[in-house]
N, CA, C and O atoms as a Tripos MOL2 file, in Angstrom:
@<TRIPOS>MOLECULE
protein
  256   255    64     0     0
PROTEIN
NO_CHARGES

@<TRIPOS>ATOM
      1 N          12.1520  -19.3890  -36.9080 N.3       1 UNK1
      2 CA         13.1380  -18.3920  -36.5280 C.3       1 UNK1
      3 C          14.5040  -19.0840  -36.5280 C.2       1 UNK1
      4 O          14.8520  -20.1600  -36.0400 O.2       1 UNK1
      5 N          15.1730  -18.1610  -37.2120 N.am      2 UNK2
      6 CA         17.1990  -19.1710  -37.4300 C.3       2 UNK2
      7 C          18.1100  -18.9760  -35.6240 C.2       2 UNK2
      8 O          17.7680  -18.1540  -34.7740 O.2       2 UNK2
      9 N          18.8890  -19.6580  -35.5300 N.am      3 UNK3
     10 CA         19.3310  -19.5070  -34.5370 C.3       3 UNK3
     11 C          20.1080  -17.9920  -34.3450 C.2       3 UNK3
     12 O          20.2930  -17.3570  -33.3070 O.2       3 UNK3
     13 N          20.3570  -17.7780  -35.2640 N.am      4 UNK4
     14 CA         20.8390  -16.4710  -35.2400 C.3       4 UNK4
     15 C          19.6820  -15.0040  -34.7730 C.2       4 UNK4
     16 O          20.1480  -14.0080  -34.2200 O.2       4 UNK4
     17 N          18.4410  -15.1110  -35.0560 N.am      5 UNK5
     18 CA         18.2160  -14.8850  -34.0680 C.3       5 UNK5
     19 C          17.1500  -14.7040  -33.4320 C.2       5 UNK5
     20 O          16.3950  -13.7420  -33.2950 O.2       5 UNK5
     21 N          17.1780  -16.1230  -32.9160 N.am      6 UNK6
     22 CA         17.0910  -16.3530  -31.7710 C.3       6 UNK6
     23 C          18.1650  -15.6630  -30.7310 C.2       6 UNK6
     24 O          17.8240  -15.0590  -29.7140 O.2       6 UNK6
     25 N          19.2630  -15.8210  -31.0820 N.am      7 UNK7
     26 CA         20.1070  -15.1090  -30.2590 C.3       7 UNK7
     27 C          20.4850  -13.6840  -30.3590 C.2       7 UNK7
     28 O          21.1120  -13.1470  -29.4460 O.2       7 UNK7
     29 N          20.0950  -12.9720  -31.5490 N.am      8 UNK8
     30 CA         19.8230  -12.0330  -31.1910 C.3       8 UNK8
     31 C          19.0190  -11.2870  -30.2900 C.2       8 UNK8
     32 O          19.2570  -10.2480  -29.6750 O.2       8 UNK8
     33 N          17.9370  -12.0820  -30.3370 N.am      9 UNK9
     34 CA         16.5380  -11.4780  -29.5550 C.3       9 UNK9
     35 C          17.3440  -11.6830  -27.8000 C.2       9 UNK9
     36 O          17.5590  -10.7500  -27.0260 O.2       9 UNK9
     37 N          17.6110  -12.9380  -27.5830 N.am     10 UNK10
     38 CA         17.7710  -13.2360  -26.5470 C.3      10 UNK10
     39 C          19.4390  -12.4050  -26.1250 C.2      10 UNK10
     40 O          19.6700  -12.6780  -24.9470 O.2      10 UNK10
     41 N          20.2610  -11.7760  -26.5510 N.am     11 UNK11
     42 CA         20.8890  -10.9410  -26.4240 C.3      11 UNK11
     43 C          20.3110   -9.6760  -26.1190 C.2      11 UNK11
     44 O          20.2930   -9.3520  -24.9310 O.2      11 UNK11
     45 N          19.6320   -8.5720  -27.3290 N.am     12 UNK12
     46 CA         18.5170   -7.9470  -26.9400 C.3      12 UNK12
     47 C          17.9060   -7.7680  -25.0850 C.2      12 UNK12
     48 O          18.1950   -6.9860  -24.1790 O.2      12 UNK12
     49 N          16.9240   -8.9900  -25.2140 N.am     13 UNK13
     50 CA         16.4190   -8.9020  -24.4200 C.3      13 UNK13
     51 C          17.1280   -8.7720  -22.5340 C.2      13 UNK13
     52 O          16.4930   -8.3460  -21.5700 O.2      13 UNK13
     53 N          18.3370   -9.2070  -22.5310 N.am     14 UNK14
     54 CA         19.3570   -8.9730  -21.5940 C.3      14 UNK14
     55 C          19.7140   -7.5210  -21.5800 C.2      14 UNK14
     56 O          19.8650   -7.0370  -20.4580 O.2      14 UNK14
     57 N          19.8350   -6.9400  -22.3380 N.am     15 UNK15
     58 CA         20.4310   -5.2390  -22.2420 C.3      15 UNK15
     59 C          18.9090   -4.1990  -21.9820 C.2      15 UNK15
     60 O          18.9100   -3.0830  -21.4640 O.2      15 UNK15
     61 N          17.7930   -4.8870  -22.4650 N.am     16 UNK16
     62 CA         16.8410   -4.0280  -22.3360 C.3      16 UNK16
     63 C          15.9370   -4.2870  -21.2380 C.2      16 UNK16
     64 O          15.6500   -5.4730  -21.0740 O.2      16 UNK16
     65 N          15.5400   -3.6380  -20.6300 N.am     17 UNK17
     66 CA         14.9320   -3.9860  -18.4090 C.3      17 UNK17
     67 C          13.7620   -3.9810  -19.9740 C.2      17 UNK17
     68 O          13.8100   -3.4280  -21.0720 O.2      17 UNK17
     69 N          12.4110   -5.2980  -19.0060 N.am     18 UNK18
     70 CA         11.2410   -5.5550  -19.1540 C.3      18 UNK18
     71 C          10.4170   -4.7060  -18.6180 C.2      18 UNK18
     72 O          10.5600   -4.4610  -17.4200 O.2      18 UNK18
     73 N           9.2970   -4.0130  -19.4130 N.am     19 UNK19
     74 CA          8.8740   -3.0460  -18.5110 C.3      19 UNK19
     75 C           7.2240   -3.5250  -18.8230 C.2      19 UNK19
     76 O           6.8400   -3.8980  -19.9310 O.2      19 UNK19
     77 N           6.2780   -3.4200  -17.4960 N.am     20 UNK20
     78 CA          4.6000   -4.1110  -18.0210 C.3      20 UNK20
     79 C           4.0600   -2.8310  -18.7130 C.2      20 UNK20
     80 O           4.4670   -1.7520  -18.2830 O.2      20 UNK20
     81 N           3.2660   -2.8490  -19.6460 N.am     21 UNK21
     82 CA          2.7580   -1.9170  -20.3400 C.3      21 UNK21
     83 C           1.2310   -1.7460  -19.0320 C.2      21 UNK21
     84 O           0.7220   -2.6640  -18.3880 O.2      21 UNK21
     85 N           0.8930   -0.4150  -19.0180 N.am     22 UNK22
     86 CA         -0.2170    0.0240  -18.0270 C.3      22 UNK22
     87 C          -0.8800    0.6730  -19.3530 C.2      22 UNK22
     88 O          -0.3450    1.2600  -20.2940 O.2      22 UNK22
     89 N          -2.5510    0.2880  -19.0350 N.am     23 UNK23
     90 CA         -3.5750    0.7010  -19.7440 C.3      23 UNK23
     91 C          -4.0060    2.1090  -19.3830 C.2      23 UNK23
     92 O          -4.5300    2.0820  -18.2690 O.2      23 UNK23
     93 N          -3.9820    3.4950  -19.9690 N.am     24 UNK24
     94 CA         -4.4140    4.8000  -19.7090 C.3      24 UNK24
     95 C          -5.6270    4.8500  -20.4520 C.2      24 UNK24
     96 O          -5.9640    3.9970  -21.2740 O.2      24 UNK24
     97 N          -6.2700    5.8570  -20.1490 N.am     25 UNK25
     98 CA         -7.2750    6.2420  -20.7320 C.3      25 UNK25
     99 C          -7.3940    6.7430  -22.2200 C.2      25 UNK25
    100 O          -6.5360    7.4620  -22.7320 O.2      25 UNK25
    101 N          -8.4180    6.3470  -22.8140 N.am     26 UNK26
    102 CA         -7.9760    7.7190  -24.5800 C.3      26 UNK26
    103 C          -8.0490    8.8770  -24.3460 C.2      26 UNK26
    104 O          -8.5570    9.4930  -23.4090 O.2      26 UNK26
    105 N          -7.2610    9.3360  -25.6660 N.am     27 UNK27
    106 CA         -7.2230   10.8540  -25.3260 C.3      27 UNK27
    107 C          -8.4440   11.1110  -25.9980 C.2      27 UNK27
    108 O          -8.7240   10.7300  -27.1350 O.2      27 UNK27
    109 N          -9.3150   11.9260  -25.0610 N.am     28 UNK28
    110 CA        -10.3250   12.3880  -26.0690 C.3      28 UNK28
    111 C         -10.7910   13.9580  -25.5990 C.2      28 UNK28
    112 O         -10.6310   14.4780  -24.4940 O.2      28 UNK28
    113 N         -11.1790   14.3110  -26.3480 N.am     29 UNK29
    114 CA        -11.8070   16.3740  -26.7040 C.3      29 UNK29
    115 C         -13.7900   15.8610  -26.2500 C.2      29 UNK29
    116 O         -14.4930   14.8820  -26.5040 O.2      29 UNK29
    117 N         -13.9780   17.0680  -25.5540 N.am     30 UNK30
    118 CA        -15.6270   17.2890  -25.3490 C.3      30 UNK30
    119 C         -15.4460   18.5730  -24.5540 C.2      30 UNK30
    120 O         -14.5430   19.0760  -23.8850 O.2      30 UNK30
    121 N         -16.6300   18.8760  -24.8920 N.am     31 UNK31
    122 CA        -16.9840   20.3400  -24.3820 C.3      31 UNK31
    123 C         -18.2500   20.1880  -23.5560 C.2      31 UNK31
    124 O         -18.9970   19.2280  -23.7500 O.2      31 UNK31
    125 N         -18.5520   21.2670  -22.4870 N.am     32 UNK32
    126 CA        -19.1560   21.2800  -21.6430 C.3      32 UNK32
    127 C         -19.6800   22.8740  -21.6410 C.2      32 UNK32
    128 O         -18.9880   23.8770  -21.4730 O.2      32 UNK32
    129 N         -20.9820   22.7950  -21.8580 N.am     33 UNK33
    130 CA        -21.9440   23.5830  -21.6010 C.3      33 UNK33
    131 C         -22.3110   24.2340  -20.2300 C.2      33 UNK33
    132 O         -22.2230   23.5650  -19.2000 O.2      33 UNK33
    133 N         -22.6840   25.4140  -20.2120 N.am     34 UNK34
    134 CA        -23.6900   25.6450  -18.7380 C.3      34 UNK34
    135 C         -23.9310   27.2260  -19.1060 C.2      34 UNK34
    136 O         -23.2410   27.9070  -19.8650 O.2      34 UNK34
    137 N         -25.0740   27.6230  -18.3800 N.am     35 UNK35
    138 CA        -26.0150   29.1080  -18.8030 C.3      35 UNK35
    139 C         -25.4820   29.5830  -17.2540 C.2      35 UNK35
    140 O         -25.5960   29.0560  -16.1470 O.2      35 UNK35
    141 N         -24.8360   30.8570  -17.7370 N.am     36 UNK36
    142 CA        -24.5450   31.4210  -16.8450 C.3      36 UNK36
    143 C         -24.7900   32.9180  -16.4850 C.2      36 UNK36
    144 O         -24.4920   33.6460  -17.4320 O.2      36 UNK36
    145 N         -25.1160   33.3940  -15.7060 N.am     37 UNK37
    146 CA        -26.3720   34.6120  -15.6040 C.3      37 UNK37
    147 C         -26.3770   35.6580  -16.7840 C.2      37 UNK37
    148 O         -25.9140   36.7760  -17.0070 O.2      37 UNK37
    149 N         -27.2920   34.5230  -17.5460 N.am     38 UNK38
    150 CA        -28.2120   34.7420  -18.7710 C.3      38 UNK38
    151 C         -27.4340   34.6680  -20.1150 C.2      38 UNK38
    152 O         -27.8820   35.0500  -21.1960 O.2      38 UNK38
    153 N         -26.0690   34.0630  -19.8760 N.am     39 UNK39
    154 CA        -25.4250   34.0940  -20.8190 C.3      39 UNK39
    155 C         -24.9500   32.3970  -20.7250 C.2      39 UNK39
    156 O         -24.6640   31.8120  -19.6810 O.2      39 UNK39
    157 N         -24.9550   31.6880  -22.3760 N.am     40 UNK40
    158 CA        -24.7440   30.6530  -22.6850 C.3      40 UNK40
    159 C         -22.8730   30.3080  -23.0820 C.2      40 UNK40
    160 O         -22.2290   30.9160  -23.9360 O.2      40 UNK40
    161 N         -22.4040   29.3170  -22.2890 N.am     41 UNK41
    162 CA        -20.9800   29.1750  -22.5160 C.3      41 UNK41
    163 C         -20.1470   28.3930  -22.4610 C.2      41 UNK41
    164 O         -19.8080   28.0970  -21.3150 O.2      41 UNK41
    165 N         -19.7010   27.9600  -23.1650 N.am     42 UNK42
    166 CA        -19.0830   27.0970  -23.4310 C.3      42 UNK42
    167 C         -17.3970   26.5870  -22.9960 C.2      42 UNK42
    168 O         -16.8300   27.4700  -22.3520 O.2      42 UNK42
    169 N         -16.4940   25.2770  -23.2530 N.am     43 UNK43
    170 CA        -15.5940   25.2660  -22.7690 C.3      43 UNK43
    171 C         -14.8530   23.9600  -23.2430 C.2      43 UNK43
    172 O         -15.6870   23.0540  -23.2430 O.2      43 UNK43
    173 N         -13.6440   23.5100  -23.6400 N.am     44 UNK44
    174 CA        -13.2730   22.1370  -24.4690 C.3      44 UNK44
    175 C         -12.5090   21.8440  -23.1600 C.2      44 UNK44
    176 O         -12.0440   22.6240  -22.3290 O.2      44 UNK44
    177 N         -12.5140   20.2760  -23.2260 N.am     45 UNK45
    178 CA        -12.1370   19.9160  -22.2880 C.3      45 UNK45
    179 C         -11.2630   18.7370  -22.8700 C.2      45 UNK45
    180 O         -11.6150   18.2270  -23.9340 O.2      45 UNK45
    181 N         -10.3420   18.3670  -22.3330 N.am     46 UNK46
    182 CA         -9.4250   17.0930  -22.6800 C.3      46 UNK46
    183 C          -9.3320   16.0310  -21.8510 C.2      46 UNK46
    184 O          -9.0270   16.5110  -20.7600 O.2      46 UNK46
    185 N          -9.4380   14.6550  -21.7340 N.am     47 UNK47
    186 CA         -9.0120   13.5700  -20.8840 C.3      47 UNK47
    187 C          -7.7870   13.4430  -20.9520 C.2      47 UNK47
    188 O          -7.4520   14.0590  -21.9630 O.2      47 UNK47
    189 N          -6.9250   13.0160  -20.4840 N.am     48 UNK48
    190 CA         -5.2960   13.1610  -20.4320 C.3      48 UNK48
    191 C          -5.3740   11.3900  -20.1480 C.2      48 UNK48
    192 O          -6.3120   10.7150  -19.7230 O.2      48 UNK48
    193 N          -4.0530   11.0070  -20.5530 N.am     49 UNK49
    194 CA         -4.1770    9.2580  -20.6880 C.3      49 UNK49
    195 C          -3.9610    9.3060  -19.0690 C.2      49 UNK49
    196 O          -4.4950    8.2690  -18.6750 O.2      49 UNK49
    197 N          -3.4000   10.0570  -17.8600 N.am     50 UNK50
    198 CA         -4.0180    9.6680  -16.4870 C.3      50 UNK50
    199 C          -5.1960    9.7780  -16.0350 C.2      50 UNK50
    200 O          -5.4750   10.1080  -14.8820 O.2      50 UNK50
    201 N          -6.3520    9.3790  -17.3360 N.am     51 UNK51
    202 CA         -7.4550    9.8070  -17.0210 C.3      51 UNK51
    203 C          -7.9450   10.7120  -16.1630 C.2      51 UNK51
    204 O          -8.8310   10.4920  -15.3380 O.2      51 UNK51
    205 N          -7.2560   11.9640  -16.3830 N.am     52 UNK52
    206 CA         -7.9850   13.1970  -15.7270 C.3      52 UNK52
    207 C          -8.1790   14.2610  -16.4480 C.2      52 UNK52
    208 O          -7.1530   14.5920  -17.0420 O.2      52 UNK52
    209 N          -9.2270   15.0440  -16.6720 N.am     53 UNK53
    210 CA         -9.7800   16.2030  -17.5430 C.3      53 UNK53
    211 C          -9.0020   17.2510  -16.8480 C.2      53 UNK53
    212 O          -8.8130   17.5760  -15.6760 O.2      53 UNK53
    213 N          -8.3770   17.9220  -18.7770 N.am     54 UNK54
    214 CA         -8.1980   19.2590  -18.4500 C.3      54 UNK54
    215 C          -8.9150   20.3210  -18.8360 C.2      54 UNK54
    216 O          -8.8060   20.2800  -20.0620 O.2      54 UNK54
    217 N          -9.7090   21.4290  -18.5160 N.am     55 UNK55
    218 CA        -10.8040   22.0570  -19.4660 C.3      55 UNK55
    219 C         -10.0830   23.4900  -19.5490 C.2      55 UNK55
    220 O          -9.2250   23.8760  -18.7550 O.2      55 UNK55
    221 N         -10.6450   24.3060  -20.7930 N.am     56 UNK56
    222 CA         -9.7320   25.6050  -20.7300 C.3      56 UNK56
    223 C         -10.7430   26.6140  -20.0310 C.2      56 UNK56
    224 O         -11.2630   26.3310  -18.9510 O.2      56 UNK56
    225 N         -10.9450   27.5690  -20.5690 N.am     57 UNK57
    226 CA        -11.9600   28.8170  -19.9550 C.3      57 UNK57
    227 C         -13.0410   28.7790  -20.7810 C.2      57 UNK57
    228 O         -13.0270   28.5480  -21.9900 O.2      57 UNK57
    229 N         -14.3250   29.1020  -19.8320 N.am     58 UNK58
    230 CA        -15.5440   29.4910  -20.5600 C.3      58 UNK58
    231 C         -15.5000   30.7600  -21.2150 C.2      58 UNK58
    232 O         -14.7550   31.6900  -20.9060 O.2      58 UNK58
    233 N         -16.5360   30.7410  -22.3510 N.am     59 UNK59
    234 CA        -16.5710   31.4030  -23.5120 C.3      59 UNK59
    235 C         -18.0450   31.5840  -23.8370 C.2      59 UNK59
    236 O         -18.7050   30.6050  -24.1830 O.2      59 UNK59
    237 N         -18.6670   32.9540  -23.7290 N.am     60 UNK60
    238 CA        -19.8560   33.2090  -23.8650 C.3      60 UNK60
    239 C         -20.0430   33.2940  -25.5580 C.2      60 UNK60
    240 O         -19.2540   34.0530  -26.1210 O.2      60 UNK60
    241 N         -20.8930   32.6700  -26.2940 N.am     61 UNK61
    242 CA        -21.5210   32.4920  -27.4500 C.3      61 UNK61
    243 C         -22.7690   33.0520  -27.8390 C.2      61 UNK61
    244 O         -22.9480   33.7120  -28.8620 O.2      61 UNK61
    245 N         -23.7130   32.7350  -26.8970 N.am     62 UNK62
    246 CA        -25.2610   33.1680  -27.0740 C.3      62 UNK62
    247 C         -25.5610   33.8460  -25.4630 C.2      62 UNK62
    248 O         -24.8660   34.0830  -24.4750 O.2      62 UNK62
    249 N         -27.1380   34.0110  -25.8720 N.am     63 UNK63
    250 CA        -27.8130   33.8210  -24.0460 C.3      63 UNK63
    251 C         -28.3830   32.9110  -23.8450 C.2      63 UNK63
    252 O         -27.9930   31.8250  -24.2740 O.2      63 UNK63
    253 N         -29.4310   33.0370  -23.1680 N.am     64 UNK64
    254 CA        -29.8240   31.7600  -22.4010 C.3      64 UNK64
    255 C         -31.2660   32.0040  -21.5190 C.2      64 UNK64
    256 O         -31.7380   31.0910  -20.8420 O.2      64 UNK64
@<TRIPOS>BOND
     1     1     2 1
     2     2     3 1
     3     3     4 2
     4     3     5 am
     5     5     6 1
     6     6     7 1
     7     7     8 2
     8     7     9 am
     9     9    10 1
    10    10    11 1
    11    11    12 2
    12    11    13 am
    13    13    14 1
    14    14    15 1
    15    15    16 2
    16    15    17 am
    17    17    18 1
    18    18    19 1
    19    19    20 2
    20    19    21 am
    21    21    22 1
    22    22    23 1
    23    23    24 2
    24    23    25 am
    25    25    26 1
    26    26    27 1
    27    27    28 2
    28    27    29 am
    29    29    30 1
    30    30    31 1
    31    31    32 2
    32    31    33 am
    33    33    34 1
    34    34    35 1
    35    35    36 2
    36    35    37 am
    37    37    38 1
    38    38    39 1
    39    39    40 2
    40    39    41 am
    41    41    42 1
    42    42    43 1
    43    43    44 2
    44    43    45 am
    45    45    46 1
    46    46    47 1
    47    47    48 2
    48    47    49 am
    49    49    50 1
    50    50    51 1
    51    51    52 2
    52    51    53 am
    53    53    54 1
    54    54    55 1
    55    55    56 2
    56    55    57 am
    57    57    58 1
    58    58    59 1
    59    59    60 2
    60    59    61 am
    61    61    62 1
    62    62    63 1
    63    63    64 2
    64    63    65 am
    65    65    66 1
    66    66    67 1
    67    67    68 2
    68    67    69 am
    69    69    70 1
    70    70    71 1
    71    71    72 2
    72    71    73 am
    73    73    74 1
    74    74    75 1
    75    75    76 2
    76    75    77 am
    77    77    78 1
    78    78    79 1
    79    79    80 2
    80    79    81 am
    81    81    82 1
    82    82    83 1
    83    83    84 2
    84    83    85 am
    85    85    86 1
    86    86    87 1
    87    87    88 2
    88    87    89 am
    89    89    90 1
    90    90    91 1
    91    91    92 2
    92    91    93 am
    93    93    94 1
    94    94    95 1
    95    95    96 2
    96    95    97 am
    97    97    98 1
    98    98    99 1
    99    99   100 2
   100    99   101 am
   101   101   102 1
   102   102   103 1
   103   103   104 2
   104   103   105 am
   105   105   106 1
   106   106   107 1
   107   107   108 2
   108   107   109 am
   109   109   110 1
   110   110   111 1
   111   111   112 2
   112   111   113 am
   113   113   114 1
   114   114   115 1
   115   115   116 2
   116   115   117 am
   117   117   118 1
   118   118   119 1
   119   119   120 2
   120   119   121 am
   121   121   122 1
   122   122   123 1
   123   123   124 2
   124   123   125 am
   125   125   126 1
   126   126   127 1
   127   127   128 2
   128   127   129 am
   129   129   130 1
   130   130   131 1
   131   131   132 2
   132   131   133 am
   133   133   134 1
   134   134   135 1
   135   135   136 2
   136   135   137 am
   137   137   138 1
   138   138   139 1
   139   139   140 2
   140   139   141 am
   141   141   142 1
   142   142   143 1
   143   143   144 2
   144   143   145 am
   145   145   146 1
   146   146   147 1
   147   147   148 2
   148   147   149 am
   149   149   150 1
   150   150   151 1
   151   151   152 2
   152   151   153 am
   153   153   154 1
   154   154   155 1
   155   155   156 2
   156   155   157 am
   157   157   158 1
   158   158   159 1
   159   159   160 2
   160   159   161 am
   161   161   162 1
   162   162   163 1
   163   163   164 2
   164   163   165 am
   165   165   166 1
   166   166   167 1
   167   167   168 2
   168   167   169 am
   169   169   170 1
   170   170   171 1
   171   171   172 2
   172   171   173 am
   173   173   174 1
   174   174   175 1
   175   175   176 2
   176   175   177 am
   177   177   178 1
   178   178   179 1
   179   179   180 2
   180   179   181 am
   181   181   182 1
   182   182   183 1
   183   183   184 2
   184   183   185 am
   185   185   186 1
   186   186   187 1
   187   187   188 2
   188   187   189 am
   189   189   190 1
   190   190   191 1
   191   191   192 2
   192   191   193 am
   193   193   194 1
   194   194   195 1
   195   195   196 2
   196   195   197 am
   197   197   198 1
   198   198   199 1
   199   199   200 2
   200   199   201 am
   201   201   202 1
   202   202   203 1
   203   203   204 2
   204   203   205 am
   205   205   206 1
   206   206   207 1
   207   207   208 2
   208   207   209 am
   209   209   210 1
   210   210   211 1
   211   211   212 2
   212   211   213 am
   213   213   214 1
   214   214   215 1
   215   215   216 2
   216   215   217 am
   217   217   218 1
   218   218   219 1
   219   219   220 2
   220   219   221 am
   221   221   222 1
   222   222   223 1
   223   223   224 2
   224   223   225 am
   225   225   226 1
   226   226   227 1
   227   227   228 2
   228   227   229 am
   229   229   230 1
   230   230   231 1
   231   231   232 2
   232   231   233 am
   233   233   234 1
   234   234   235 1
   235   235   236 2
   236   235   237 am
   237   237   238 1
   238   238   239 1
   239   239   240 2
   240   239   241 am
   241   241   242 1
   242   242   243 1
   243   243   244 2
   244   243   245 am
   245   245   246 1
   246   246   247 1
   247   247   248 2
   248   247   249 am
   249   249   250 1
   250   250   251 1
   251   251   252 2
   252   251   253 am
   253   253   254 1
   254   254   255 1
   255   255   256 2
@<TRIPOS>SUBSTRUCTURE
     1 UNK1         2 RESIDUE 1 A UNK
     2 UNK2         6 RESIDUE 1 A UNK
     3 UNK3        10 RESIDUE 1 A UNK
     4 UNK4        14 RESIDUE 1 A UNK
     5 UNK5        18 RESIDUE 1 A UNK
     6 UNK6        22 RESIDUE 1 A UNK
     7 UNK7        26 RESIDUE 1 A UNK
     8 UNK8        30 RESIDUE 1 A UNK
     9 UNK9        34 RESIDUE 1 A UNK
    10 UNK10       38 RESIDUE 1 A UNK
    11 UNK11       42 RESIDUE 1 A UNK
    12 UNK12       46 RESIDUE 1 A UNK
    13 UNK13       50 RESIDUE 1 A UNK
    14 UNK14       54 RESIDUE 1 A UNK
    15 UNK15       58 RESIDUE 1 A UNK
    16 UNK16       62 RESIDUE 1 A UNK
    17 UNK17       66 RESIDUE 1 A UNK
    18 UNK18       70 RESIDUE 1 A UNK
    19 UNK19       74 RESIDUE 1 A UNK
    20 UNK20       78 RESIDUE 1 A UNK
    21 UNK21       82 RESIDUE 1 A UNK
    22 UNK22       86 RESIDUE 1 A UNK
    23 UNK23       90 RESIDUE 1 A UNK
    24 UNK24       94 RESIDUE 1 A UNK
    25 UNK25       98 RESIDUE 1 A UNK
    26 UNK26      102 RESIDUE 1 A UNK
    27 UNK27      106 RESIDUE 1 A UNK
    28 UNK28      110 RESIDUE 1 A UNK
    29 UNK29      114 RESIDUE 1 A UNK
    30 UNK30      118 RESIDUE 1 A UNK
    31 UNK31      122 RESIDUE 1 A UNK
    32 UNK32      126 RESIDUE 1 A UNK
    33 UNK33      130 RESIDUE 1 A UNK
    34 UNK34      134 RESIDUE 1 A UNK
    35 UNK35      138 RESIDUE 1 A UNK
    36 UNK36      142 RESIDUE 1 A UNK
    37 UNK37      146 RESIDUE 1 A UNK
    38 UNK38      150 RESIDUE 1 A UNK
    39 UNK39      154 RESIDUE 1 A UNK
    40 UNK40      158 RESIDUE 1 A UNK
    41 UNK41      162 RESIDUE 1 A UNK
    42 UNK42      166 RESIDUE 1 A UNK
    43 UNK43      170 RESIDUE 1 A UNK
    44 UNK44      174 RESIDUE 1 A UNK
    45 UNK45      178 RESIDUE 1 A UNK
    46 UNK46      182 RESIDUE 1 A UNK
    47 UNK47      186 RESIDUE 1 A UNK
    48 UNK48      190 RESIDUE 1 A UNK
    49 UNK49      194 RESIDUE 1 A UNK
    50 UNK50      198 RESIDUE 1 A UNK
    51 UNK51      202 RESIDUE 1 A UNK
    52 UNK52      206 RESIDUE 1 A UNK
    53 UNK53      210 RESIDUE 1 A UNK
    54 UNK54      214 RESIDUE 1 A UNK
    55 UNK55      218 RESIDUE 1 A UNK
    56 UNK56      222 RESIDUE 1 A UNK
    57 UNK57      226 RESIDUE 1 A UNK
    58 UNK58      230 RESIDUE 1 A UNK
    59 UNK59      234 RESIDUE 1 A UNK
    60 UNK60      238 RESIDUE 1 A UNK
    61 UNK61      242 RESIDUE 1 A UNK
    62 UNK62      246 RESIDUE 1 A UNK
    63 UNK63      250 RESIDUE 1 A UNK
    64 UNK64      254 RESIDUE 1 A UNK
């Protein structure tokens, strides 16, 4: 690395606050099943990187 920069970086790095990177969860899609009086139904659900599920509304498909 030329001194130039080097001192760029190290210029850089003075104007920009250090921040620790935090590990979240993946984003990931699954659906969740359950038979509900006599009807089969379904529902997608999302993990959110604060690792917490968001799911939408059940949705009857079949019976059960």
């Amino acid at each position: 690395m030329s001194l130039f920069e080097k001192f760029g970086d190290g210029m850089l790095a003075r104007l920009v606050p250090t921040r620790q990177a935090a590990a979240g969860c993946p984003h990931e899609t699954y659906y969740e099943y359950r038979c509900n009086q006599g009807k089969r139904q379904i529902r997608t659900c999302t993990v959110l990187l604060n690792c917490t599920s968001s799911c939408g509304t059940w949705r009857t498909f079949d019976l059960c």
